[in-house]
N, C-alpha and C positions, 0 to 999 in steps of 0.2 A: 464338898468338891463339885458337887453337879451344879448348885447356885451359881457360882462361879464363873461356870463353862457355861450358863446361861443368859447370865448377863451380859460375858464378853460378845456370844453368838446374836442376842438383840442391838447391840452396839453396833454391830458389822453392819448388818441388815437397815439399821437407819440410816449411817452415814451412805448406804449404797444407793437405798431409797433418795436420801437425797441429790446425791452426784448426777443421778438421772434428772431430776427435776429441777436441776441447776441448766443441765444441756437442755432441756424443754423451755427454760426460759430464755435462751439467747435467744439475742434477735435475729434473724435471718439477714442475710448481708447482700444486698442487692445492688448492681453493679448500676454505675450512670446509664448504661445506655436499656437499664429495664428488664433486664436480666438478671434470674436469679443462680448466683457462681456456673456459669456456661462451661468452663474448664472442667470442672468436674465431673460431667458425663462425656467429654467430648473424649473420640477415641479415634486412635491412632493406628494404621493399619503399616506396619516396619515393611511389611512386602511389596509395597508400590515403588517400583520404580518410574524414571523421567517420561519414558514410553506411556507406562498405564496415564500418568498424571497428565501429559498431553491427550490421550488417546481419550478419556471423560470429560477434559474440557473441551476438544473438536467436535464431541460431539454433539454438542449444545451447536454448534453454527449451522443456521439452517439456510445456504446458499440452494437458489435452485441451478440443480445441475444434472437433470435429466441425460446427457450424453456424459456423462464422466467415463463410460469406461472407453470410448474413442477421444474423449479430451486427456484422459492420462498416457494412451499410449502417442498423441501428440507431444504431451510435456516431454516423453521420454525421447523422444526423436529430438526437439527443441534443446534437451540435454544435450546429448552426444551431440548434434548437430553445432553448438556452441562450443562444447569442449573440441573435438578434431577438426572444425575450420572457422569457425568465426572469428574466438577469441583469438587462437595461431596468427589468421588475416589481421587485427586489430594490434595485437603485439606487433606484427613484421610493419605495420602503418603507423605505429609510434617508433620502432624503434629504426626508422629509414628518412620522417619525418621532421624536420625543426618543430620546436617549439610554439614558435611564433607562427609557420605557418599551419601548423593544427587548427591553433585559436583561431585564424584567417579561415579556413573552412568551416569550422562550426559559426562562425559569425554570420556568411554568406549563406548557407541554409536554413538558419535561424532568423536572419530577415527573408529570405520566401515565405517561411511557416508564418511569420506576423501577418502575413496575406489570408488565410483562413482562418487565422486568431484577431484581426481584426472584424472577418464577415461577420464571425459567431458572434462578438462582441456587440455589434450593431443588431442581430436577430434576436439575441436575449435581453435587449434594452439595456444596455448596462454603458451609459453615457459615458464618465468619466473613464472608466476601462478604456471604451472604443478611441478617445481623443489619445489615450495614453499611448496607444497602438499605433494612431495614426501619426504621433510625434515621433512615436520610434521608426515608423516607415521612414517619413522624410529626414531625419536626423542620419539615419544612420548608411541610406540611399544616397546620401549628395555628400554629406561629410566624411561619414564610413566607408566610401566608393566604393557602393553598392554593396553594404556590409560587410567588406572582409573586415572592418573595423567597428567595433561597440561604443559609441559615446555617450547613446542617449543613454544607458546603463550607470554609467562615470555621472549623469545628469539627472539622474535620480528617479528615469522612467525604467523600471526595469520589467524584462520580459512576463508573458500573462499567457498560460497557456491555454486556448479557450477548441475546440471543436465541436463536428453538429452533434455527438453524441450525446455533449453535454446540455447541444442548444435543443435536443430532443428530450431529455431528462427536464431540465429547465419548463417545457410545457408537460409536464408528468407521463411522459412517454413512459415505461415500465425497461427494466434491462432486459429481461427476457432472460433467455436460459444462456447460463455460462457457456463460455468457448475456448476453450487454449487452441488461437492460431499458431499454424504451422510459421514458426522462424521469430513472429511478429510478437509470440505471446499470449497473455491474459486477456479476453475482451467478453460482451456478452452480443445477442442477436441484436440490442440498438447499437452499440459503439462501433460492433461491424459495418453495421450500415452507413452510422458517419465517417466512418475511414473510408468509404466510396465516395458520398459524398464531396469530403474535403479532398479526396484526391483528384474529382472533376472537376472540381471548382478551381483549383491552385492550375489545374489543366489548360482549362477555360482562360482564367485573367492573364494566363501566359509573361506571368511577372517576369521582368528583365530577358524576357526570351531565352528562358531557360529550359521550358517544358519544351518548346517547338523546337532546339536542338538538342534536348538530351534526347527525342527520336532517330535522330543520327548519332548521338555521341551515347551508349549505354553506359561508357565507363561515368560519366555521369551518376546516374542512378545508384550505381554500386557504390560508388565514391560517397554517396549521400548514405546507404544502407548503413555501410562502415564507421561513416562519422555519427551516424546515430546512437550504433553499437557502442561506440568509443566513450560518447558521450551518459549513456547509461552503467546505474554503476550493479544493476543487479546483476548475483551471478547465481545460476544454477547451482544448487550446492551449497550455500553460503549459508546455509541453516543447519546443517550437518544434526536434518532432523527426521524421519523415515514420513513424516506425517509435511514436508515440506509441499506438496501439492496443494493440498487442504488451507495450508498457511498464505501462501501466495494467492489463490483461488478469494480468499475471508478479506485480504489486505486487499487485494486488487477490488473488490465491491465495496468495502466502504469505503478506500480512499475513492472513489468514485461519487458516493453519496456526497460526501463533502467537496469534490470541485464541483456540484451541481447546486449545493446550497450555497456554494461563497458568492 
């Protein structure tokens, strides 16, 4: 009986010796990109929520922003400030408004703007740009009478948004530290400086004499703020994300990078 039971219990033991050294001889299974089975130690933590998952990748963007804690309680004001009167103003001016004459006011401030989007154009060497601008001026000046109407658009010159922040970037002027102006937005210590700039310049050439009577006429100015507003389509809030500063702050610098390199 014992022979038996011995022979079966040496049988077991080879075939199991073997099993193992059948698994010792596969080949390891290496993936295209050089890797060998990645999934297999990769782990998964079920307690992350959208929060954490935003909150470890914002933390990688390293904006400098040295005042964040006076630039957030600006965003915060720039909030509420757009929620209980801007946007109100911006609905009550569309919904009081035609159509057609909206589109007529954004035309006619957006050919002023082609007056500092032309300078910058010419400052940053950018030939083809600057001629493109200056078609738009006289196109849409004489046939547009005096922009309320767009043609050079319809003509295939369509607007180029150029100012000195970018024409300071452009000679590698650095951003400097981030800024959430009050009302105005995202900017950093150069683009502040070019939005002085370009508003003394657009002062200066006193295109269509419009800056020398909107010193009498303010509703000018406001009318232009409004139409700005109008015409922008960000809203506060519209990320319905806690980390929405940080996001706009990241977008706001590099969409910056790139109108300085186009």
């Amino acid at each position: 009986m014992a022979k038996p039971l011995l022979f079966l219990a040496a049988l077991l033991c080879a075939g199991y010796a073997n099993a193992d050294n059948s698994k010792a001889n596969t080949p390891t299974v290496v993936d295209p990109d050089g890797f060998t089975e990645p999934l297999t130690k990769l782990k998964f933590n079920p307690g992350l929520d959208q929060r954490e998952f935003e909150r470890s990748t914002l933390s990688a963007l390293n904006i400098y922003d040295p005042l964040e804690s006076w630039n957030r309680r600006v965003y915060h004001f720039n909030y509420r400030f757009d929620q209980w009167v801007f946007l109100p103003v911006v609905d009550g001016y569309r919904y009081i408004t035609p159509s057609f004459l909206r589109t007529g006011v954004s035309n006619f401030f957006n050919n002023l703007g082609d007056v500092p989007n032309l300078m910058n154009s010419l400052l940053q060497l950018k030939g083809q740009r600057s001629l493109e601008t200056t078609g738009r001026l006289l196109l849409n000046t004489t046939i547009g009478i005096a922009g309320l109407w767009d043609p050079a658009t319809s003509m295939g010159l369509p607007r180029q948004n150029e100012d000195f922040g970018q024409t300071l970037g452009f000679y590698g002027v650095p951003g400097g530290a981030y800024l959430m102006l009050p009302i105005l937005g995202p900017s950093n210590l150069r683009d502040t400086g070019g939005l002085v700039v370009d508003y003394t310049a657009e002062s200066a050439v006193n295109f269509l004499n419009v800056s020398e009577v909107s010193e009498n006429h303010p509703e000018i100015l406001i009318l232009r703020g409004i139409d700005k507003r109008y015409q922008t389509r960000f809203r506060y809030g519209q990320t319905n994300s806690p980390f929405e500063y940080e996001k706009v702050r990241y977008v706001y610098s590099e969409a910056r990078k790139l109108q300085i390199a186009e």
